[in-house]
Backbone as JSON, one array per atom type, in Angstrom:
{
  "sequence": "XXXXXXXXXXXXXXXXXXXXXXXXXXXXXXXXXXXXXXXXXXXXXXXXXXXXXXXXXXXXXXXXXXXXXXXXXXXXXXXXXXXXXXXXXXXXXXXXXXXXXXXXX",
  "N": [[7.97, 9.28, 26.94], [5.68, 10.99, 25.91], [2.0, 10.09, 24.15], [-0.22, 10.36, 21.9], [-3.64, 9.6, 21.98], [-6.2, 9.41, 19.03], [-9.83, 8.35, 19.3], [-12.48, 7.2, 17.91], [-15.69, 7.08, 18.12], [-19.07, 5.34, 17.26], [-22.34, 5.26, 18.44], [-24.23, 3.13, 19.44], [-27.46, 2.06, 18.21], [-30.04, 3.9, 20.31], [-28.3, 4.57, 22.52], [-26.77, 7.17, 22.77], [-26.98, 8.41, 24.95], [-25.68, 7.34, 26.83], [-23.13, 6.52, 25.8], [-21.94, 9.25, 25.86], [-21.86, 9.83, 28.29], [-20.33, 8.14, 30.0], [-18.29, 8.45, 28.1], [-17.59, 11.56, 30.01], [-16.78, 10.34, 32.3], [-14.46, 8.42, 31.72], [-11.7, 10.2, 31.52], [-11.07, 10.67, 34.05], [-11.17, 8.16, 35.38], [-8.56, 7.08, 34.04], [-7.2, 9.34, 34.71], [-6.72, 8.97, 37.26], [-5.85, 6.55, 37.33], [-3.11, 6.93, 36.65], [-2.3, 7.42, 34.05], [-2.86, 9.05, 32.19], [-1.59, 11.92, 30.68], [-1.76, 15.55, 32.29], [-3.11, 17.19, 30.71], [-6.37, 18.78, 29.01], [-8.51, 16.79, 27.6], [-10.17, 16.24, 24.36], [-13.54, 16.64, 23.24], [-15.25, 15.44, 20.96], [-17.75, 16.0, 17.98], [-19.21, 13.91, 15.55], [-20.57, 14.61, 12.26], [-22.04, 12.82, 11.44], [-22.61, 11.38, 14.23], [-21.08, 10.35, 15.41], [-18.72, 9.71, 18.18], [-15.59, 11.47, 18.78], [-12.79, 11.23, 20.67], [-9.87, 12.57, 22.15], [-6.58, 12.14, 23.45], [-4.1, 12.49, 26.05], [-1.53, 10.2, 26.44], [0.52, 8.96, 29.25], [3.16, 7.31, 28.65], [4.23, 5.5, 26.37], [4.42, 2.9, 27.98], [2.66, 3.37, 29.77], [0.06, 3.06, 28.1], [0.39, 0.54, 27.43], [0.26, -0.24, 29.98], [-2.92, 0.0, 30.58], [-3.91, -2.11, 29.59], [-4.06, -3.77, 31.08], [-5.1, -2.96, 32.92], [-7.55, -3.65, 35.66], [-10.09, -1.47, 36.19], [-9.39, 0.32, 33.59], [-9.88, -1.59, 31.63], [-12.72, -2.65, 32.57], [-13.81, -0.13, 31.86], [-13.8, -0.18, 29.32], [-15.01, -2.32, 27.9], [-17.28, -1.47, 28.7], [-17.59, 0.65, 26.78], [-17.75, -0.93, 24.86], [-20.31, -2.25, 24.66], [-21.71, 0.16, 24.31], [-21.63, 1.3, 22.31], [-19.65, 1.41, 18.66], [-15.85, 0.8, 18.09], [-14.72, 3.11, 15.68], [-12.39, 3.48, 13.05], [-10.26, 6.23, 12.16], [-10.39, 7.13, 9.26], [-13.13, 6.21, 8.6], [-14.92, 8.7, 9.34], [-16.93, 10.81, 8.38], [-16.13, 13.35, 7.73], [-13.16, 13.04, 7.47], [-12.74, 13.07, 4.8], [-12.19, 15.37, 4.42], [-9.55, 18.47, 3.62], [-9.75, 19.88, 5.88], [-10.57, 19.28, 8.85], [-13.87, 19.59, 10.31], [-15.19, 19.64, 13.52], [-18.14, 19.31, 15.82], [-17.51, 20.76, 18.85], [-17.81, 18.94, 22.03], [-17.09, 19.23, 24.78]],
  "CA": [[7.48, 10.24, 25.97], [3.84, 11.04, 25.94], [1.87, 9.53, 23.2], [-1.67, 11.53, 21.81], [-4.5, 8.92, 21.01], [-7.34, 9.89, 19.11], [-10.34, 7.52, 19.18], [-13.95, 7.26, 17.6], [-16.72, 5.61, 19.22], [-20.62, 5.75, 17.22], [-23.09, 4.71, 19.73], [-25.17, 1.88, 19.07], [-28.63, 3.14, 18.38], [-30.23, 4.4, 21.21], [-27.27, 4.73, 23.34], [-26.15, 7.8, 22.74], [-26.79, 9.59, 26.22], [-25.04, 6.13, 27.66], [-21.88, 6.61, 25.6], [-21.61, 10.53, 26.49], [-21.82, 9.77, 30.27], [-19.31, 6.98, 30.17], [-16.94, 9.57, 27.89], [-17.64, 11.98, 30.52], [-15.88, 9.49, 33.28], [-13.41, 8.13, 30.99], [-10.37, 10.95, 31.52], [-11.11, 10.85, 35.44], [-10.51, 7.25, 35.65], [-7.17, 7.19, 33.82], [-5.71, 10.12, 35.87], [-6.8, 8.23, 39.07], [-4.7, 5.11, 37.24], [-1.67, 7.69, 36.67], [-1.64, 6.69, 32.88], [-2.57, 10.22, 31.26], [-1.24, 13.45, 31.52], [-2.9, 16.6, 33.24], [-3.57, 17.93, 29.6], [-7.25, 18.67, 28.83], [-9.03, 16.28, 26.41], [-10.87, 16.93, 23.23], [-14.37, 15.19, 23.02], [-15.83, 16.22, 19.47], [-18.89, 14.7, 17.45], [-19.15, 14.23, 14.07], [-21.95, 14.68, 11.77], [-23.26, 11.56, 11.58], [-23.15, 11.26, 15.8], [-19.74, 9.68, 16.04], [-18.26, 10.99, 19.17], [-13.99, 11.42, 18.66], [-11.97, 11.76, 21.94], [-8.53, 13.09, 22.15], [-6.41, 12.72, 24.82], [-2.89, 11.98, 25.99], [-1.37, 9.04, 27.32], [1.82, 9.63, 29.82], [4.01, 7.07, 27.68], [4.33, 3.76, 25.96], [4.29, 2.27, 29.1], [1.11, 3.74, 30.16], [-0.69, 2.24, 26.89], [0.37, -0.91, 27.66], [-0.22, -1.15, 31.32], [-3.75, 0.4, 29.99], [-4.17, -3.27, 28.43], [-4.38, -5.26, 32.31], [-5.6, -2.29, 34.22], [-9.11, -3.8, 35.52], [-10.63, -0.26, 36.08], [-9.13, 0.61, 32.33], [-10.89, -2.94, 31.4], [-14.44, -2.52, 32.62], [-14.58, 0.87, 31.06], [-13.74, -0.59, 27.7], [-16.43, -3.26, 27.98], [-18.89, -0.91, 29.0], [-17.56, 0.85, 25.66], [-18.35, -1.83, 23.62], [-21.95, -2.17, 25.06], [-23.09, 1.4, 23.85], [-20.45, 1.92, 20.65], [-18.79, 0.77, 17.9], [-15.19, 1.48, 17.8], [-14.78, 3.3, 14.34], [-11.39, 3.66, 12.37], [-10.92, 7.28, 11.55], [-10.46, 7.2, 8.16], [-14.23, 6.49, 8.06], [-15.74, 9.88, 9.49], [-17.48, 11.58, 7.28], [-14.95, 14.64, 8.01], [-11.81, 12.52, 7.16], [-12.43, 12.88, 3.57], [-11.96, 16.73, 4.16], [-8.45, 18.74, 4.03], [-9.89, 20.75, 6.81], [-11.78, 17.95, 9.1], [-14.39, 20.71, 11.53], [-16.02, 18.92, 13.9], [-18.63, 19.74, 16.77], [-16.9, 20.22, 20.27], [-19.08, 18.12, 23.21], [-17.02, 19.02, 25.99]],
  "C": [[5.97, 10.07, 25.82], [3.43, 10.97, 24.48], [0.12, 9.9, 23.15], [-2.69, 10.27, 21.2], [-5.96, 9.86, 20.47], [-8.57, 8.29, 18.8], [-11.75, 7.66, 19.08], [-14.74, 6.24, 18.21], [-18.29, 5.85, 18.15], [-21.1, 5.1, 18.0], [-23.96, 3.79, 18.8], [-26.39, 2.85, 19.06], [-29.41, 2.68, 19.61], [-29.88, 4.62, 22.49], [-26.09, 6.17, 23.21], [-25.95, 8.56, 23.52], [-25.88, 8.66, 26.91], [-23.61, 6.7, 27.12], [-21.52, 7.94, 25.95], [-21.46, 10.53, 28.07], [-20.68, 9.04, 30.59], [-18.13, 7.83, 29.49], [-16.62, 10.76, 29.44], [-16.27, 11.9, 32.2], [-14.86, 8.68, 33.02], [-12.03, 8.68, 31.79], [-10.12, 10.57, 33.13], [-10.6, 9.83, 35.84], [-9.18, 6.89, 35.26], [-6.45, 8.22, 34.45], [-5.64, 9.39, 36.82], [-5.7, 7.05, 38.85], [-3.51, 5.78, 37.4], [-1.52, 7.07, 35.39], [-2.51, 7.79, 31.93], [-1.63, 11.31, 31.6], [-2.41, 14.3, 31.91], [-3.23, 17.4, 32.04], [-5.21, 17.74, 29.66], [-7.54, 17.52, 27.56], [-10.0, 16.88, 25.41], [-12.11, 15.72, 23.34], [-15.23, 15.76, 21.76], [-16.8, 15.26, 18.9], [-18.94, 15.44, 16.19], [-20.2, 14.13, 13.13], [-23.03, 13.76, 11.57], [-23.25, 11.06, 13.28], [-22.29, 10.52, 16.21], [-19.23, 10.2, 17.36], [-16.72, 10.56, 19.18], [-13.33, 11.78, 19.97], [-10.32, 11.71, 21.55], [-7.98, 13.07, 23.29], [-5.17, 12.28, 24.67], [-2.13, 10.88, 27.11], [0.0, 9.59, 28.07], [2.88, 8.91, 29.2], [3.42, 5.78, 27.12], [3.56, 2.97, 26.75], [2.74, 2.25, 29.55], [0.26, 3.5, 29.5], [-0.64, 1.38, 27.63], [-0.22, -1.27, 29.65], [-2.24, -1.01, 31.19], [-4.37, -1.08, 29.73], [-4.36, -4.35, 29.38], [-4.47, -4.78, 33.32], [-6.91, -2.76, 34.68], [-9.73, -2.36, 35.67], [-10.97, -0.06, 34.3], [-10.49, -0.4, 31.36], [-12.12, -2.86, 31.38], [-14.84, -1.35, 32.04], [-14.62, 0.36, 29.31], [-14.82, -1.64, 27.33], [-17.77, -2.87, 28.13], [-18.97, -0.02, 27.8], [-18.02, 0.25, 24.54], [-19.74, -2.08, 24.0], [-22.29, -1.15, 24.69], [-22.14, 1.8, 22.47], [-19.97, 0.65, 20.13], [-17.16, 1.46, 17.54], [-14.72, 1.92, 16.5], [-13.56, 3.82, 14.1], [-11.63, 5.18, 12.07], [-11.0, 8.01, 9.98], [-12.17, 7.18, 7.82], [-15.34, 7.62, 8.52], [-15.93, 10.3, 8.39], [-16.42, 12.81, 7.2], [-13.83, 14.2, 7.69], [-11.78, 12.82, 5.61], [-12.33, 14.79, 3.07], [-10.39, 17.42, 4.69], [-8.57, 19.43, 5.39], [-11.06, 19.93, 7.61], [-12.6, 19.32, 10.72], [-15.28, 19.08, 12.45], [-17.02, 19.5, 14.98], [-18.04, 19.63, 18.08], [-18.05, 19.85, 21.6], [-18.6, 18.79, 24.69], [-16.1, 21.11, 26.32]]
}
């Protein structure tokens, strides 16, 4: 059963063309693993310069193997070098019934 993450990233300051390039190549490398589906992703930014991605995983399974893919791995490391991963309760837009955001992609 396919399983929808959504996930915030703000960029460290002055990394914000770094973390858009690295979202960019994100989706590409997980199809190549075989651990999304062929659904489009959502890449949205939020007023203070968060950037939110949306996407869908192909199951459970595909999380977890996600967790000792090296590919998967070095992108997440190169995540944490230009971002902070941010909970989404703290967007500025979470505290709205109707959360708009800017679409990036």
């Amino acid at each position: 059963m396919e399983r929808v993450a959504i996930v915030a990233y703000k960029p460290n300051p002055g990394k914000e063309e770094a973390l858009r390039a690295l979202i960019k190549k994100h989706g590409p490398v997980l199809k190549q693993e075989g651990l999304v589906t062929a659904k489009d992703k959502f890449i949205l930014e939020t007023t203070d310069g968060t950037i939110v991605e949306v996407f869908e995983w192909k199951s459970a399974q595909a999380m977890k193997t996600a967790h000792t893919n090296p590919k998967v791995q070095q992108m997440w490391r190169e995540y944490a070098a230009v971002s902070t991963y941010t909970p989404l309760n703290r967007l500025p837009e979470a505290g709205s019934l109707f959360a708009h955001f800017t679409p990036v992609n």
